[in-house]
C-alpha positions as CSV (number, residue, x, y, z in Angstrom):
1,X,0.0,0.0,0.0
2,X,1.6,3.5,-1.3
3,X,1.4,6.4,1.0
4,X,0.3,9.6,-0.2
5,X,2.6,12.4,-0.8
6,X,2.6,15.0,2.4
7,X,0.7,17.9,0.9
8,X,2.8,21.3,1.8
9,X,-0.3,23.6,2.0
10,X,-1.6,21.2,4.8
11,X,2.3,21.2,6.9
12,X,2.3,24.7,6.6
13,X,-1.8,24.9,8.0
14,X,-0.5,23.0,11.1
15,X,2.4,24.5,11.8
16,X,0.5,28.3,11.8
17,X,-2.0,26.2,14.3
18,X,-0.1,25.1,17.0
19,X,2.0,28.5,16.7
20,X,-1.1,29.9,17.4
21,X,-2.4,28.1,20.0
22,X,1.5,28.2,22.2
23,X,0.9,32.4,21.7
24,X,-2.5,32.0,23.3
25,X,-1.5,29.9,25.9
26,X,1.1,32.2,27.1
27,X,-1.0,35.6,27.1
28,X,-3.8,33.2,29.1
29,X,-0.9,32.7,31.8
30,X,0.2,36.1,32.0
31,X,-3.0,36.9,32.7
32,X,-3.6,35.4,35.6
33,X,-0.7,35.7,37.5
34,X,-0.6,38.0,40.0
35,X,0.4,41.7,39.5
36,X,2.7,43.3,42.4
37,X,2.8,46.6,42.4
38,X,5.6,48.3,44.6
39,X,4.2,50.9,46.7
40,X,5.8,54.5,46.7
41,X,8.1,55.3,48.9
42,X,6.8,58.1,50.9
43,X,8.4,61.4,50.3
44,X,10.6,63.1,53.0
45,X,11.1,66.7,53.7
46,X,14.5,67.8,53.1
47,X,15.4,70.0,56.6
48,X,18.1,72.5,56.7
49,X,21.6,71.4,57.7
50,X,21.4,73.4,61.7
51,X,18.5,70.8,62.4
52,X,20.3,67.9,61.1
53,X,21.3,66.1,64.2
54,X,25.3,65.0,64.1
55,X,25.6,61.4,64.5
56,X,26.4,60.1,68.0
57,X,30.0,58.9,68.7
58,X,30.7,55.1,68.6
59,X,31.0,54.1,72.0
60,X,34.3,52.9,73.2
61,X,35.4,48.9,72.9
62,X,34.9,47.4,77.0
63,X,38.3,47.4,78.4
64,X,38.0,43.7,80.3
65,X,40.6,44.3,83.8
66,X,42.0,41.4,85.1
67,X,42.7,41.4,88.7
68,X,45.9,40.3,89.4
69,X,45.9,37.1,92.0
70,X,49.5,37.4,93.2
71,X,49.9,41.8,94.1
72,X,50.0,42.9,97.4
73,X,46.0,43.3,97.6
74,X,45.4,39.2,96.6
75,X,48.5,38.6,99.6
76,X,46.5,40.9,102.1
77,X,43.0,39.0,101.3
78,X,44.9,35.3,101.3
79,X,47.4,35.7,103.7
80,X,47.3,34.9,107.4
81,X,47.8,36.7,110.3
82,X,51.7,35.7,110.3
83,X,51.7,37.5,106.6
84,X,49.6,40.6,107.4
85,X,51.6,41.3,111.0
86,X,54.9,41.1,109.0
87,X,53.1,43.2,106.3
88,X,52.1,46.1,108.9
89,X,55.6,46.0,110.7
90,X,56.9,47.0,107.6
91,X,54.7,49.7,106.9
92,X,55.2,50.9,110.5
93,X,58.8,50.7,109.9
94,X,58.5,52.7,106.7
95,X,56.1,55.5,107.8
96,X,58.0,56.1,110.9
97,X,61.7,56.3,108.7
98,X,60.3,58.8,106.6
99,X,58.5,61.2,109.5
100,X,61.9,60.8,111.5
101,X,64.1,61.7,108.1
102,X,62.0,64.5,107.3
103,X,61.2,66.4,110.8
104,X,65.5,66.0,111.4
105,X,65.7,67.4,107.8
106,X,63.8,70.3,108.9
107,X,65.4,70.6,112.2
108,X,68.8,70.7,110.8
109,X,67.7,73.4,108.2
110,X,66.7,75.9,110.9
111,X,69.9,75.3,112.6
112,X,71.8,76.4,109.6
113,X,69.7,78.8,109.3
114,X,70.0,80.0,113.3
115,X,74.0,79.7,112.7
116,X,74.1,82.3,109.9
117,X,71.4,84.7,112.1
118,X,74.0,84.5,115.2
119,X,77.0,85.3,113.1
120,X,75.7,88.6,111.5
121,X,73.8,89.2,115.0
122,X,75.3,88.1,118.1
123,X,78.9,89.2,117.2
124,X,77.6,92.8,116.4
125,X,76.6,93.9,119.8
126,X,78.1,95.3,122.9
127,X,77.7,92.5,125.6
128,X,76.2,89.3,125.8
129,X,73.2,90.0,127.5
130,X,72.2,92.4,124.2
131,X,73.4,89.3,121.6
132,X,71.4,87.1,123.2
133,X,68.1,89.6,123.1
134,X,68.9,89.4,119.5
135,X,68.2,85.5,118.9
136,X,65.0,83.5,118.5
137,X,63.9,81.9,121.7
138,X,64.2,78.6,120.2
139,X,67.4,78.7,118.6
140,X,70.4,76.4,119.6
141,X,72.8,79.5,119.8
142,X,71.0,81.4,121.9
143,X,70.3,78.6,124.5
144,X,74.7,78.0,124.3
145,X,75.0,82.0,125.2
146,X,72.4,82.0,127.5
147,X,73.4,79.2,129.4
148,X,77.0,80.6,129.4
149,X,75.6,83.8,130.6
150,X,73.7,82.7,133.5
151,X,76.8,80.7,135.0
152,X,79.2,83.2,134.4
153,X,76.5,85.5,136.2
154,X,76.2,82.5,139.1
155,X,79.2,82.4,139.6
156,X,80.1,85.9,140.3
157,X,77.0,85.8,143.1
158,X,78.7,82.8,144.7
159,X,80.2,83.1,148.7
160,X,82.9,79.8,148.3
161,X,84.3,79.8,144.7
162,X,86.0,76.4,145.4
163,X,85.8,76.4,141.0
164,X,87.4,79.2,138.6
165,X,85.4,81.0,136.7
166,X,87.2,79.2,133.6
167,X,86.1,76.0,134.7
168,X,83.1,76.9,135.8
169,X,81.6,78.6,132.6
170,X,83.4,75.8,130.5
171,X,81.2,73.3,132.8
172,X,78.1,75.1,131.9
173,X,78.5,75.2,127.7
174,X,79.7,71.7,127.6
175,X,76.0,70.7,129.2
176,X,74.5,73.0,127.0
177,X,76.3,71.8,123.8
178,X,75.2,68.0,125.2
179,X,72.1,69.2,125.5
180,X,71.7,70.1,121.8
181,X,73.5,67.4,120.9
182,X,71.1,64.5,122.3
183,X,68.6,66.8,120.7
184,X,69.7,66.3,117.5
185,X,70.5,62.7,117.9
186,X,67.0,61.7,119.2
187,X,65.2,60.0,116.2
188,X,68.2,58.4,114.4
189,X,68.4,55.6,116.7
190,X,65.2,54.3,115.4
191,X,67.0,54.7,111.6
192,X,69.6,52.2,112.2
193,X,66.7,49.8,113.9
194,X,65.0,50.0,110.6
195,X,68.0,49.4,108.9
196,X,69.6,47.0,110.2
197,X,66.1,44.9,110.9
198,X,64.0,45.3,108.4
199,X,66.0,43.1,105.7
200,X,65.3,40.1,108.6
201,X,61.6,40.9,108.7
202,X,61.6,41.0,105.1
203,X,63.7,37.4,105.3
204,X,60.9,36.2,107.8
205,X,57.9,36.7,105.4
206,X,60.2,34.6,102.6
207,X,60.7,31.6,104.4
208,X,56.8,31.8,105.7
209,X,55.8,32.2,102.1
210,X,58.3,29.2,101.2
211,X,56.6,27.3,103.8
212,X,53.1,27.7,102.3
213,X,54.2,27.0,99.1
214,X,55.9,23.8,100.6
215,X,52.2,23.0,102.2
216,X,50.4,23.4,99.2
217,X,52.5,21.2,97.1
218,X,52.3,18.5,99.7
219,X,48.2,19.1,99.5
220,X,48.4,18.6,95.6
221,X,50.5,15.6,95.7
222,X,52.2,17.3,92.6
223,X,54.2,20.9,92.2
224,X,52.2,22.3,89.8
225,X,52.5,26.0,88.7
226,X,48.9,27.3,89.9
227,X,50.1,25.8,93.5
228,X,53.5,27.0,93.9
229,X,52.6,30.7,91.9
230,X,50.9,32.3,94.8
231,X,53.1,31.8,98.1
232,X,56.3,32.0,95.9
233,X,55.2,35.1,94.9
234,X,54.1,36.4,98.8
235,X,57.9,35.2,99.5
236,X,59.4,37.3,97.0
237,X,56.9,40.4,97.8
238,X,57.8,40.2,101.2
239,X,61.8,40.1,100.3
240,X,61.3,43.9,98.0
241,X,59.5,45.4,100.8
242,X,62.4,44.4,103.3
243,X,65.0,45.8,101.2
244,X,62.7,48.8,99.8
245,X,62.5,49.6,104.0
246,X,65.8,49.0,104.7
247,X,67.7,51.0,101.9
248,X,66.4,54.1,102.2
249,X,66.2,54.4,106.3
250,X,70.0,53.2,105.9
251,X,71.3,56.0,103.2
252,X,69.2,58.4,105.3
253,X,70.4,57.3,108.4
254,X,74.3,58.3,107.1
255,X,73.0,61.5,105.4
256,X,71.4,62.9,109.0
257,X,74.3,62.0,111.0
258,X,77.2,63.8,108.6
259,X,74.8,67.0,108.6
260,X,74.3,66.4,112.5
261,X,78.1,66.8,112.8
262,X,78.5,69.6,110.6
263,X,75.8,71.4,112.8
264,X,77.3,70.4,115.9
265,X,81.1,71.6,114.7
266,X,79.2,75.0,114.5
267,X,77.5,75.3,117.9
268,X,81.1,74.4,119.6
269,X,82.7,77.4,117.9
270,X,80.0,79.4,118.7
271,X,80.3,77.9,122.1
272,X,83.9,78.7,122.0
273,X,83.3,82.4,121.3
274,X,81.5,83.0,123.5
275,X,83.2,81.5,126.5
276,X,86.1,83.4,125.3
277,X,84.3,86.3,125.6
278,X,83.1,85.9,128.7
279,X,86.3,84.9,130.4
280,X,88.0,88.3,129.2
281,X,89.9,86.2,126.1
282,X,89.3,88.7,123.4
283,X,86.4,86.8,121.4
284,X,85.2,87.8,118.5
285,X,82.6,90.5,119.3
286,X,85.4,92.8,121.4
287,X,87.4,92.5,117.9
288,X,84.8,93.4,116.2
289,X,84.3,96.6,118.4
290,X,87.9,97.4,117.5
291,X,87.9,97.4,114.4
């Protein structure tokens, strides 16, 4: 059985068809899906740039502190008595090295000071009794002439004079010049205490701290940093604060006394003058007088 030639009119008639009927299809769909409309976005006022707010700063990262567990606060808190009465000998130490070092600074300053009054005073007047009116009540100088003075004076009153007047007046300014001498002695005692002591009371808190740090390996059974950390580290705070005690009550200790001497080597000659002066010797205020 023959098949029939494909007519072209008719392939061309169902290829217009189903081009057709895909072109319907496709408007039909677009059709009904549905439509989205985006709204408008509202309009906004422009405002002039003086009411335009600034932006407020960024606010700063948080800084995390970390307290340290093994300063001098952590061994106040953890320590025990034995730590914390070692602890406040030092600082009684300390406190008192300073108050001493600077109320004998002071005190040696206005002696100096009194020294240089007397010489451009004292030595400029007609008799004792008017160089002494000339001096502060408190100063070292005028207690040497007064004293001098008044037992020169005695012993001119006196019925038995079973002592010269030399030995006498030289009896009287040698207590006077002790005197001020103890005075400006008294303090430095406790100095070389300090320093001389307070390297063992620093040595004391080691070996305690040694001995807890002994303990607590013993607890643990094994010597691990986080046990040992903590009283090693009392031990070698309380060894500083020792030395930090000790160090400076030493050095002032030496400073005080070579100014002490200096000080002193002025009263004697003022003492000397003076006690020339009033034995008839020719002391410094009669040369002054003649020239």
């Amino acid at each position: 059985m023959k098949r029939k030639p494909l007519d072209v009119k008719s392939l061309l008639a169902v290829v217009v068809v189903s081009i057709g009927a895909a072109i319907v299809n496709s408007s039909v769909v677009m059709a009904q899906a549905p439509k989205t409309e985006s709204a408008p976005a509202p309009a906004t006022e422009a405002k002039p740039a003086s009411e335009v707010k600034p932006a407020p700063p960024p606010a700063p990262p948080a800084t995390e502190v970390l307290e340290n567990p093994y300063g001098i606060e952590a061994l106040w808190r953890q320590g025990d008595f034995v730590a914390r009465g070692t602890l406040i000998i030092l600082m009684i130490m300390s406190v008192g090295s300073w108050y001493i070092g600077i109320i004998k600074v002071l005190e040696q300053r206005r002696m100096l000071k009194d020294a240089v009054e007397a010489d451009d005073k004292f030595w400029h007047t007609h008799s004792v009794q008017e160089g002494i009116a000339t001096l502060k009540e408190d100063s070292a100088f005028r207690f040497v002439a007064e004293k001098s003075w008044l037992a020169a004076q005695h012993h001119a009153t006196m019925q038995t004079k079973q002592l010269d007047l030399n030995t006498w007046v030289g009896m009287a300014l040698q207590r006077a010049i002790d005197v001020i001498s103890n005075r400006l002695q008294s303090g430095l005692a406790f100095l070389a205490t300090v320093g001389s002591t307070a390297p063992f009371v620093g040595l004391f808190g080691t070996v305690w701290g040694i001995y807890h740090a002994l303990t607590a390996i013993g607890i643990a059974g094994q010597a691990s940093i986080d046990k040992v950390a903590g009283p090693v580290g009392e031990a070698l705070i309380m060894t500083a604060l020792g030395l930090a005690v000790a160090v400076p009550a030493v050095l002032g200790y030496n400073w005080l006394v070579r100014r002490n001497r200096v000080a002193m080597e002025l009263i004697r000659h003022f003492g000397g003058g003076v006690d020339m002066l009033l034995l008839g010797r020719g002391g410094r205020m009669r040369r002054d007088s003649e020239s």
